[in-house]
C-alpha positions in Angstrom: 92.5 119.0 103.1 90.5 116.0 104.5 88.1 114.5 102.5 85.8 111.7 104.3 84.0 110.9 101.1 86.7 108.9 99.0 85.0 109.9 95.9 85.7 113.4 96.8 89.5 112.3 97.3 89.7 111.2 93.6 88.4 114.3 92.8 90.6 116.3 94.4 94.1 114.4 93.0 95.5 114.8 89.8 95.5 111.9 87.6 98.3 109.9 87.0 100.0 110.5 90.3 100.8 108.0 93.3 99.1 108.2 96.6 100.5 107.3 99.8 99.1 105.1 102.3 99.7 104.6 106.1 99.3 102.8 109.5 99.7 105.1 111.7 100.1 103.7 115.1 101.7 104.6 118.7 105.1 103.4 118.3 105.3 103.6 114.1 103.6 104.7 111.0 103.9 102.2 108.2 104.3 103.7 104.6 103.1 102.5 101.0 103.1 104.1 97.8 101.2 103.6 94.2 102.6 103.4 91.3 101.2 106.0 88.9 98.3 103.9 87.5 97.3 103.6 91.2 96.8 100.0 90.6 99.6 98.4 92.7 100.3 99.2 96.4 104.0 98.6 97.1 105.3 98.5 100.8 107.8 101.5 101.5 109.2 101.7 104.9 108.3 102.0 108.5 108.9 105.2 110.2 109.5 105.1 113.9 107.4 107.6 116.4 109.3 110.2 118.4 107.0 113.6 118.5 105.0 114.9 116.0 106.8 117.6 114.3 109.8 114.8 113.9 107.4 112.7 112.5 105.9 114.7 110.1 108.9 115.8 108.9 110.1 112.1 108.3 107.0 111.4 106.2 106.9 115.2 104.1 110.4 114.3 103.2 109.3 110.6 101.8 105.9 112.4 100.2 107.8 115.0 98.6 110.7 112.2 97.2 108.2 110.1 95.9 105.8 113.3 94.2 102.5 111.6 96.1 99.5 113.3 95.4 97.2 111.9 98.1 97.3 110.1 101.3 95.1 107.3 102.3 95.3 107.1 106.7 93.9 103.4 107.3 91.4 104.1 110.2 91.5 101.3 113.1 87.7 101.3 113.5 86.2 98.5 115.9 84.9 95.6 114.5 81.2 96.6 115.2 81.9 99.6 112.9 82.7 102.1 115.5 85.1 104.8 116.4 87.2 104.4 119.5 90.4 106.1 121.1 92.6 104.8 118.4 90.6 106.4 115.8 90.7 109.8 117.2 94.3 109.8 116.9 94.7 109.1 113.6 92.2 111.8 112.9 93.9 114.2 114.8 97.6 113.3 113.3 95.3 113.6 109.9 94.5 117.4 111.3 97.8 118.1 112.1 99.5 116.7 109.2 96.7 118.9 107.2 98.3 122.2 108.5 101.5 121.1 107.5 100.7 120.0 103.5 98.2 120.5 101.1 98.1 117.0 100.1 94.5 115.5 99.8 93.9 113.2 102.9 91.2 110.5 103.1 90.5 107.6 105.5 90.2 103.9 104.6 88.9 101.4 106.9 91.8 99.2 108.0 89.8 97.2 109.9 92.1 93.5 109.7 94.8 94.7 107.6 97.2 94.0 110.2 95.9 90.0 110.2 95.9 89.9 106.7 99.7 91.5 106.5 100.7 89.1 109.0 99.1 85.7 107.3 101.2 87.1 103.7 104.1 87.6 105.8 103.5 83.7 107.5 102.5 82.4 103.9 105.9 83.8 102.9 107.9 82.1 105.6 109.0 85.3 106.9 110.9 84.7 110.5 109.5 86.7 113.3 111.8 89.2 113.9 111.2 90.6 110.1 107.9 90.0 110.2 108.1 92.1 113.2 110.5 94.8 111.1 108.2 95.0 108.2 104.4 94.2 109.3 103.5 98.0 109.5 104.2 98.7 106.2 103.0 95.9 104.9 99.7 96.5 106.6 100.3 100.2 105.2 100.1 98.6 101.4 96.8 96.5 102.2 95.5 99.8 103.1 96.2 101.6 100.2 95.5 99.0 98.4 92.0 98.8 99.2 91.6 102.1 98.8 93.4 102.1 95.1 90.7 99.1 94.5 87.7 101.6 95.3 89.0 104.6 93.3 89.5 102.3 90.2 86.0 100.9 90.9 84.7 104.5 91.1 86.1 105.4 87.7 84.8 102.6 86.0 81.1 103.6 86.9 81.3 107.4 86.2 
C-alpha cells in the first residue's frame, strides 16, 4: 500500500525493522537500507533499468534479503514545490511495485539529494567515474535518511 502521509507509513511498519529507500530514475534506481533502529541510512547498490517486471524483480529479491519493512521512493519534485513528468513516474513505478508486494510505500521529497550526494562524494575525493558508479545510491541513502530523521522526530512527539 501507498501511504502519502509519512505518519501513516510509521504506522503501518512494524518496529524494529529496516526500510528501504530509493532514487528511482530513467536509466537506474539507487538503493539504501536502515539499520533496524532506523537511525542510519547506509548506501546499498545501484540497480540498472531494463523493463519493469526485470526491475522489480531485482529490487523484491534485495527487499526480501535484507527483511525491509517499508520503502521510502524519493520524489523529484520541482524546486517551486510542484509535480512534473518525473514525478509521475515514480508514482506510477510506486503503483506498480504496489501490486507486486505488500510492503508499505511512502514518498519523500528528494528535492537536492543528488547535489548533496555529489558534494559528500567531492568532499571525499571520489574520482569521477565512481562518483559516477555510486551517486544514485548515495543520493538513495540522503533520501532515506531524511525520511528516517522525520519518523524518529514523529515518535518523539507522540
Amino acid at each position: 500500500m501507498i501511504y502519502e502521509d509519512i505518519a501513516e507509513f510509521a504506522a503501518a511498519v512494524p518496529p524494529m525493522t529496516a526500510l528501504a529507500g530509493l532514487d528511482f530514475g530513467d536509466k537506474t534506481i539507487g538503493v539504501a537500507v536502515s539499520d533496524t533502529f532506523r537511525g542510519v541510512a547506509s548506501p546499498l547498490e545501484t540497480i540498472r533499468r531494463k523493463k519493469f517486471g526485470l526491475d522489480a524483480e531485482a529490487l523484491l529479491a534485495i527487499l526480501a534479503k535484507r527483511n525491509i519493512s517499508g520503502i521510502v521512493l524519493g520524489l523529484p519534485r520541482n524546486m517551486d514545490g510542484s509535480e512534473g513528468p518525473r514525478c509521475q513516474k515514480t508514482r506510477a513505478f510506486a503503483r506498480n511495485l504496489s501490486k507486486l508486494t505488500d510492503i508499505p510505500m511512502t514518498f519523500w521529497d528528494e528535492r537536492l539529494s543528488t547535489v548533496a550526494a555529489e558534494r559528500a562524494l567531492l568532499e571525499a575525493d571520489t574520482s569521477r567515474r565512481r562518483r559516477a558508479e555510486v551517486i544514485d545510491h548515495v543520493a538513495a541513502s540522503y533520501i532515506l535518511q531524511g525520511a528516517l530523521d522525520r519518523l524518529a522526530h514523529l515518535g518523539r512527539t507522540d
